[in-house]
C-alpha positions as CSV (number, residue, x, y, z in Angstrom):
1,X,21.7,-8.9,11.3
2,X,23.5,-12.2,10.8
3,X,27.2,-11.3,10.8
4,X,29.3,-9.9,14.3
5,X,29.9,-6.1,15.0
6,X,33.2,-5.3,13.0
7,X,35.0,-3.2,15.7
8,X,34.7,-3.4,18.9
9,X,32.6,0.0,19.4
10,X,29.7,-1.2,17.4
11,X,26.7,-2.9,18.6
12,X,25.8,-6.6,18.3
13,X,22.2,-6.9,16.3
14,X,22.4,-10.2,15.1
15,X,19.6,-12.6,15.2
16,X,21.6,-15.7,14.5
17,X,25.4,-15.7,13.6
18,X,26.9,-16.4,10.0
19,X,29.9,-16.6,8.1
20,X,30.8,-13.8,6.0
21,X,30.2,-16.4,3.3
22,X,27.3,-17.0,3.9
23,X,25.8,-13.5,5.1
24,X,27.1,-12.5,1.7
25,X,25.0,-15.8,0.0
26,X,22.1,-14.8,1.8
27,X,22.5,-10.9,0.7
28,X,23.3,-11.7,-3.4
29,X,19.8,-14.1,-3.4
30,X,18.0,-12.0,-1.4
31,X,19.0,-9.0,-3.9
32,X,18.2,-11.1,-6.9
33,X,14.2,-11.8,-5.5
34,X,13.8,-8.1,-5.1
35,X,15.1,-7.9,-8.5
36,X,13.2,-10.5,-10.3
37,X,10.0,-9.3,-8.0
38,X,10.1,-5.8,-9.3
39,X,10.9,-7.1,-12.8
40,X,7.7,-8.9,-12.6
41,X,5.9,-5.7,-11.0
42,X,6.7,-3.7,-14.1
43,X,6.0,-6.5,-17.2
44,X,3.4,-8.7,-16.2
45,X,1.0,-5.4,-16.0
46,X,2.1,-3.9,-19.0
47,X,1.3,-7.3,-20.8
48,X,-1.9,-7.1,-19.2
49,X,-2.1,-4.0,-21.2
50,X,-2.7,-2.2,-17.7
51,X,-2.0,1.1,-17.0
52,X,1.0,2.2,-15.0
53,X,-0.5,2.6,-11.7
54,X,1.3,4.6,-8.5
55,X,1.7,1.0,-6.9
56,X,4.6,0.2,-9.4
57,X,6.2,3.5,-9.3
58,X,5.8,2.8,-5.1
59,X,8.1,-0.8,-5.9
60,X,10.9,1.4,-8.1
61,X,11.5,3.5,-4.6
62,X,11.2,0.2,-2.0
63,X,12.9,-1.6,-4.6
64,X,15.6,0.9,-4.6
65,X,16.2,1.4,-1.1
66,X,16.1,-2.2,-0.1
67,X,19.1,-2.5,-3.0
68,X,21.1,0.2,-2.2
69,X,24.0,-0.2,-0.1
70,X,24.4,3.2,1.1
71,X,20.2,3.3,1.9
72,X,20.3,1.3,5.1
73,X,17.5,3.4,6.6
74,X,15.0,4.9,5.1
75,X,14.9,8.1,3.4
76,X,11.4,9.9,4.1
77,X,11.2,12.3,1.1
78,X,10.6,9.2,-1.7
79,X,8.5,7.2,1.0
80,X,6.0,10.2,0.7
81,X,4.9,9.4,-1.9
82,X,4.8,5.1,-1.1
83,X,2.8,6.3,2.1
84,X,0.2,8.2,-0.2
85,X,-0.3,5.0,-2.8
86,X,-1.1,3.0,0.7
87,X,-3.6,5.6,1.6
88,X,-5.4,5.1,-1.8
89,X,-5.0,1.0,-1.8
90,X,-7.9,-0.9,-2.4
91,X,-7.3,-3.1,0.3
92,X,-10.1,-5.6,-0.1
93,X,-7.4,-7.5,-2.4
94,X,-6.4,-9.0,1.2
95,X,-9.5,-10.8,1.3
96,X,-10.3,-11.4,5.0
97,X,-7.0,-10.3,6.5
98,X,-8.0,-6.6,4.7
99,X,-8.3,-5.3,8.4
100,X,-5.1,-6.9,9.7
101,X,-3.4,-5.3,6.7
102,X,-4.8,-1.9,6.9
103,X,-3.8,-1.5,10.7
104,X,0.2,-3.3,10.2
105,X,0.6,-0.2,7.6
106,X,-1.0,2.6,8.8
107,X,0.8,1.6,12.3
108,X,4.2,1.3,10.2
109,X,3.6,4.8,8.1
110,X,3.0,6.9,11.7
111,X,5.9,5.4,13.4
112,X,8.3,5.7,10.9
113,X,9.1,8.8,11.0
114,X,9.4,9.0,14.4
115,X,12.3,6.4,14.4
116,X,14.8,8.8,13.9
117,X,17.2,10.4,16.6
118,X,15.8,13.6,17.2
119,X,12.6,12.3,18.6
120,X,13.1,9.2,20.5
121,X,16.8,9.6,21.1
122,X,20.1,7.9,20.1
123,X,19.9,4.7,22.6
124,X,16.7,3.7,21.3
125,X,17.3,5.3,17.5
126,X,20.3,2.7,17.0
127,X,18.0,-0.1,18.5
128,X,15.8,0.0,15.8
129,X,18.1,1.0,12.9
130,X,20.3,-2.1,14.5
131,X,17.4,-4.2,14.5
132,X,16.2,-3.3,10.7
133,X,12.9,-2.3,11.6
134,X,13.0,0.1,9.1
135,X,14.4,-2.3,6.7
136,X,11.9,-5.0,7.5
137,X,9.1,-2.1,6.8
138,X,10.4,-1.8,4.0
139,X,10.2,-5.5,2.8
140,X,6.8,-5.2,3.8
141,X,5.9,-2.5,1.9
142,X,7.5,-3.4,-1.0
143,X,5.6,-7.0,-1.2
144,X,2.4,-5.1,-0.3
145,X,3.3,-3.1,-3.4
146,X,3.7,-6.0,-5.4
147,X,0.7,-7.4,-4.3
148,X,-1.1,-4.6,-5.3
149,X,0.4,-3.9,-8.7
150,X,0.0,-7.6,-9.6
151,X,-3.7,-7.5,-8.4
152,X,-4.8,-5.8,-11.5
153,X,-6.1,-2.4,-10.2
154,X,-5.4,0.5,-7.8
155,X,-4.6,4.3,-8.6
156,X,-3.4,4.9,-11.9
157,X,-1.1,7.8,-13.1
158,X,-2.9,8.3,-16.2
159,X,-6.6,7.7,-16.0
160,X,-7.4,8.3,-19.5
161,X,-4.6,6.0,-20.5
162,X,-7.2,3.1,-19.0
163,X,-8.8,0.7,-21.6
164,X,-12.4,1.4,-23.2
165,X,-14.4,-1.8,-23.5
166,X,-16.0,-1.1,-26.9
């Protein structure tokens, strides 16, 4: 999104233009928040002595697809399963903006799978794969996801696994 097309068939998406440098600066710390934010997603619960809940497993996909090289759209059999942990979200987490929140994803898990070529054709199917909407999804997703694991509760994978107050 930052650097130019590389031959001269592709299509210019950029936002602003960079240097390959720094396009490549920008990619390496941008890769290394994901990292250190899913690293976070899996410890600080399990400190907490919390049990894994769908939210992290959710950040092991996002996280995956947002650091993949190859993945540069999305891939709708693992996001299943993200699209079902947002459907059981306690979304009053968000406080006032719970509303806001609820409508951004439900909005993003309909269209999604219509972003691909068979249904809205090949013009407007490069748009938004040029664009990253699908990637920026994605980044949403995956800091709702840490939001939510780091927020102490949501759907758990093993419910009898949860701690008994004595």
């Amino acid at each position: 999104m930052g650097r130019p097309p590389e031959g001269p068939d592709d299509l210019d998406y950029r936002y602003v233009s960079f240097s390959r440098r720094t396009a490549d600066l920008i990619w390496k710390t941008a890769a290394a928040a994901v990292f250190a934010a899913l690293a976070a997603t899996l410890v600080v619960p399990r400190r907490r002595g919390s049990p894994v809940s769908a939210y992290e497993v959710s950040s092991v996909f996002l996280a995956s697809h947002l650091l993949a090289g190859i993945t540069w759209k999305a891939h709708l059999v693992s996001l299943i399963f993200v699209f079902m942990t947002f459907f059981c979200a306690d979304y009053r987490v968000f406080g006032r903006a719970r509303g806001l929140v609820m409508a951004v994803v439900l909005t993003l898990i309909v269209s999604t799978p219509f972003a691909g070529r068979m249904f809205v054709g090949e013009g407007i199917h490069m748009m938004l794969g040029g664009y990253g909407t699908i990637a920026w999804s994605l980044v949403l997703f995956y800091v709702l996801t840490i939001r939510l694991s780091l927020g102490g509760s949501g759907p758990g994978l093993r419910p009898e696994a949860r701690r008994r107050e004595p």
